[in-house]
C-alpha positions as CSV (number, residue, x, y, z in Angstrom):
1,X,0.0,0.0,0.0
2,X,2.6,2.3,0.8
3,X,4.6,1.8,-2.6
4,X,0.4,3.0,-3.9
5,X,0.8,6.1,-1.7
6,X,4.5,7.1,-2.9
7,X,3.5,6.5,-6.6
8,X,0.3,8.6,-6.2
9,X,2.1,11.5,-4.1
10,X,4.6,11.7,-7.1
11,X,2.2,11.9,-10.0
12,X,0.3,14.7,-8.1
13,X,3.4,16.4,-7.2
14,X,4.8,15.9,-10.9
15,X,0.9,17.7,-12.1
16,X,0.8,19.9,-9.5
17,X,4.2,21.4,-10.4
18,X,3.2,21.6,-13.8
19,X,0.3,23.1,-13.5
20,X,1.8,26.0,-11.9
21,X,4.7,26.2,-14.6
22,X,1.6,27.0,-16.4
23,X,-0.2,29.1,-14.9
24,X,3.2,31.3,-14.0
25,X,5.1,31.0,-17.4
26,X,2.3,30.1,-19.9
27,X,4.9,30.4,-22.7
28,X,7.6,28.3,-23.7
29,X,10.4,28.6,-26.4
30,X,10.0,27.3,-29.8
31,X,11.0,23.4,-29.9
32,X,12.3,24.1,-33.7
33,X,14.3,27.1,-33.2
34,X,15.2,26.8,-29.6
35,X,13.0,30.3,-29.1
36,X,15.6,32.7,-31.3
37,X,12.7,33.0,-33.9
38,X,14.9,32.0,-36.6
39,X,17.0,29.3,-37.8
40,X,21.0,29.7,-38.0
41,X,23.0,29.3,-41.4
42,X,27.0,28.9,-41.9
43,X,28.3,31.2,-44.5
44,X,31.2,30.3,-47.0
45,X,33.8,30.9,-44.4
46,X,31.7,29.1,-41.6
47,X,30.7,32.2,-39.7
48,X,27.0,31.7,-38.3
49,X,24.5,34.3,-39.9
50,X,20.7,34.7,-39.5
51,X,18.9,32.2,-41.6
52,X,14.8,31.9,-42.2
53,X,12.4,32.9,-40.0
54,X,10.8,30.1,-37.7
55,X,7.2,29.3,-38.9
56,X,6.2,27.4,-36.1
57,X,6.0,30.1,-33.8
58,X,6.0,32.9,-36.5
59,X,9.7,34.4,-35.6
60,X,8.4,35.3,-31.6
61,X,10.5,32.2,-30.4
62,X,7.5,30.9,-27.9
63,X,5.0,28.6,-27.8
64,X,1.9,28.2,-25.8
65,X,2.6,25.3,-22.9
66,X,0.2,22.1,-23.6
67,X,-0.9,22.8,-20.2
68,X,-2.6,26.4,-20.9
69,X,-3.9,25.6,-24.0
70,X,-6.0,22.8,-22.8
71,X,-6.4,25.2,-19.7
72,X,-7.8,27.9,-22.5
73,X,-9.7,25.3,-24.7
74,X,-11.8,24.1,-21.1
75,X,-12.1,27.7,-20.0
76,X,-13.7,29.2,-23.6
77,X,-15.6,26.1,-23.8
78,X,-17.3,26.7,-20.4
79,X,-17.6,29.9,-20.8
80,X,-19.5,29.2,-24.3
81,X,-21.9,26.4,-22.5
82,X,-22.9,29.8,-19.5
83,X,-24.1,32.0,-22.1
């Protein structure tokens, strides 16, 4: 039972923890571009220069968390069942 108790006082630590990730820092940086809104190309001599922008997140370099957005998608979807 106890091995139960540990096991379930991770998991609600673990989405507890994230949850408030969320709710403090609802962005994140871009998985593609590492959140520098755009990619990094070698010139001819090797020297790094500014490539394309990103179009995941649209050159900003965030993303919204998985966390808020299904956070946003239950709130708007509530809010549209109250009306």
């Amino acid at each position: 039972m106890s091995l139960l108790l540990l096991a379930a006082a991770c998991l609600l630590t673990v989405t507890l923890g994230y949850g408030g990730r969320c709710w403090l820092s609802p962005f994140g940086d871009c998985r593609k571009c590492h959140g520098m809104g755009h990619a990094l190309k070698n010139d001819r001599k090797g020297r790094l220069k500014r490539g394309k922008d990103c179009r995941r997140c649209k050159a900003t370099g965030k993303r919204i968390r998985v966390g808020r957005w299904i956070y946003n998608r239950a709130a708007r979807t509530y809010r549209a069942g109250t009306r």
